[in-house]
Structures are given as structure tokens and as C-alpha cells.
C-alpha positions in Angstrom: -10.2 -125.2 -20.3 -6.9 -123.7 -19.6 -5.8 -125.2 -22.6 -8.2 -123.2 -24.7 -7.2 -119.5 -22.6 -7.3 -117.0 -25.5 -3.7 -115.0 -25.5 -5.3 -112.1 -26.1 -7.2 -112.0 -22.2 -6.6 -109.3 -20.0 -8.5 -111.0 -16.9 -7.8 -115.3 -17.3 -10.1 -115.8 -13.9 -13.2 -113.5 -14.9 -12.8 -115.6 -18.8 -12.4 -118.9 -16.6 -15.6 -118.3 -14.2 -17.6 -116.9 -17.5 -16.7 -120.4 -18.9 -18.2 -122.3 -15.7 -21.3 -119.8 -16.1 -23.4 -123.1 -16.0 -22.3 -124.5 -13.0 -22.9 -121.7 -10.4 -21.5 -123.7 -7.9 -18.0 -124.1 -9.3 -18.0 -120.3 -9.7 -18.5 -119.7 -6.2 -15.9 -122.4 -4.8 -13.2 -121.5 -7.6 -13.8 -117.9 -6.1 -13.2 -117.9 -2.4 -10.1 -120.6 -2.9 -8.2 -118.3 -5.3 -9.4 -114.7 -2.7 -7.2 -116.9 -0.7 -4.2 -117.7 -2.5 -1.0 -116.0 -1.9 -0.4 -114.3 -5.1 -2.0 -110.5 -5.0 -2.7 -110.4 -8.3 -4.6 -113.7 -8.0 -6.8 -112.3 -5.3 -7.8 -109.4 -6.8 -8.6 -110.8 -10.5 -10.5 -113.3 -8.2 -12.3 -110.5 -6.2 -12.8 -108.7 -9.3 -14.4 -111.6 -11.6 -17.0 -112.4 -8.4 -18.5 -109.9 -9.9 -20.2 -112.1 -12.8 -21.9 -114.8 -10.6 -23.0 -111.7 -8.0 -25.1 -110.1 -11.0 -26.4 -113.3 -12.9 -27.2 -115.7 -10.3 -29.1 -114.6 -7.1 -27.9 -116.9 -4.0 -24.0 -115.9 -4.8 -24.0 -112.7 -2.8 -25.1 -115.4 -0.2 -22.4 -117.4 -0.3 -19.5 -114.6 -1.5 -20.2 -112.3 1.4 -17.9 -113.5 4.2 -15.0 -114.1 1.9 -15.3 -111.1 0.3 -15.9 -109.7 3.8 -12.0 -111.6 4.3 -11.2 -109.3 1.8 -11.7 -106.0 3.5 -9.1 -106.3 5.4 -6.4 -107.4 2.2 -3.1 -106.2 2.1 -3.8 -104.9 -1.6 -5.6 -101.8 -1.8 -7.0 -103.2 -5.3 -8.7 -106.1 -3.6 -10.2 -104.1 -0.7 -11.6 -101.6 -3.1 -13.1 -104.3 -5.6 -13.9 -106.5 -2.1 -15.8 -103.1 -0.8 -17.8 -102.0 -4.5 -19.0 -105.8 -4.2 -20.3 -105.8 -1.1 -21.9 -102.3 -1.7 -24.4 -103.7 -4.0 -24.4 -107.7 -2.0 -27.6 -106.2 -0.8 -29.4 -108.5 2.2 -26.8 -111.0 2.0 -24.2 -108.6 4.3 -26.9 -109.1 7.0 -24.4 -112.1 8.3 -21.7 -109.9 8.1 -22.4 -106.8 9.5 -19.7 -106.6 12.1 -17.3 -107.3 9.6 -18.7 -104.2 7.4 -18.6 -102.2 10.9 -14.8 -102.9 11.4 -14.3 -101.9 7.9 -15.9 -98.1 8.4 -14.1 -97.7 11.7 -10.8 -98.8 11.0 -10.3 -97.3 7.4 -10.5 -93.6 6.3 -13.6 -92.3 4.8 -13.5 -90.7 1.1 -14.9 -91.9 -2.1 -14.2 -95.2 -3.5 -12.5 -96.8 -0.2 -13.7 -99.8 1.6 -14.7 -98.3 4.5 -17.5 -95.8 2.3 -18.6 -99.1 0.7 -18.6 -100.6 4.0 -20.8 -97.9 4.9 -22.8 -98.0 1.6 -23.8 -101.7 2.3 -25.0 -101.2 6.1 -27.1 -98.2 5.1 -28.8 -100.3 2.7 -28.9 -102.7 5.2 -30.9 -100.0 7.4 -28.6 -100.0 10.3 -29.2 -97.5 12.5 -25.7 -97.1 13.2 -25.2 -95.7 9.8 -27.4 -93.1 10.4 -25.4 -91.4 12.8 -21.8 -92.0 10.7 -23.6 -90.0 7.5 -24.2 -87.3 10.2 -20.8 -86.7 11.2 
């Protein structure tokens, strides 16, 4: 499949993953190894491209939540932002990670488009009463 990469990609893991569309499971293990890998720009075309299996096939939140969660606290702004938008919309999956999403709204500031609003985003839709009292302040 490398073989075949098109020169003209701007994203080479989101066209990789849409290739494995098929075999869901692939997506999802291709995913949280290369969020792990040491190369930032790696991370966060991987963070970015879990987008695809999160919209088209319903148990990935499941199984992308606690890496993404990982990715909340990223050295690269790009993949806590893309880590946090993600997780925003994960929906009942981020039940498991809940602490994780906590320690991403009190240890980041708060303004639009940062991990710690999405953090925030994700336990309200959660219906954490916790949140509640955050929006209040």
C-alpha cells in the first residue's frame, strides 16, 4: 500500500487508514501505535486521521478513547487540540475516562478550541455534575 502513496497527499496516515476502511480493526491498532511514536508530526496526522473510523464505524470511540485521552496531555499543541475536538464528540465512550478528561479541564487554561474546553465539552455531554459547576464560574 505504501507503494501505491499518491505524491500528491497532504495527510499519508488519514489516505493509509481510508485504504484499511474495511478492516476496522487495523484502523484502530495502526492508530494508537503511531499516537505513540516519537515523531510529532506522526502523532498528530495519527490523532488527526482517527477521525475517519470515529465517524464511520460505531465501537471506535470505544476503543480510541484512552489513547486519545494519552493524547491530552502531548507535548504538541496540535495533537492536544485534534486529541481534545475528538474526544468532544467520542460521546458515551469517555465514560472510562473521565478522570483523564477532569485532569485535562483543571490543568489547562480555558478559552475556545483548547483541550481543556473540549475536555469540558465531552464530560458535559457526559452529564457530569461536576461540569455544571465549571460552566458556572
Amino acid at each position: 500500500m505504501i507503494k501505491r502513496l499518491p505524491l500528491a497527499v497532504d495527510d499519508p496516515l488519514t489516505w493509509i487508514i481510508s485504504g484499511l476502511e474495511p478492516r476496522w480493526e487495523l484502523q484502530i491498532r495502526l492508530l494508537k501505535g503511531w499516537m505513540r511514536h516519537p515523531v510529532e508530526e506522526v502523532r498528530s496526522s495519527a490523532v488527526y486521521a482517527a477521525e475517519l473510523p470515529m465517524r464511520r464505524w460505531r465501537p471506535a470511540a470505544a476503543s480510541l478513547v484512552r489513547a486519545l485521552a494519552g493524547a491530552l496531555t502531548d507535548p504538541s499543541v496540535d495533537v492536544r487540540r485534534w486529541a481534545g475536538r475528538l474526544l468532544a464528540g467520542a460521546g458515551r465512550a469517555n465514560a472510562t475516562i473521565a478522570d483523564e478528561l477532569w485532569n485535562a479541564v483543571e490543568g489547562a487554561p480555558m478559552g475556545n478550541h483548547t483541550p481543556g474546553a473540549s475536555a469540558l465539552i465531552a464530560l458535559s455531554r457526559l452529564h457530569d455534575p461536576g461540569a455544571d459547576a465549571v460552566l458556572m464560574k
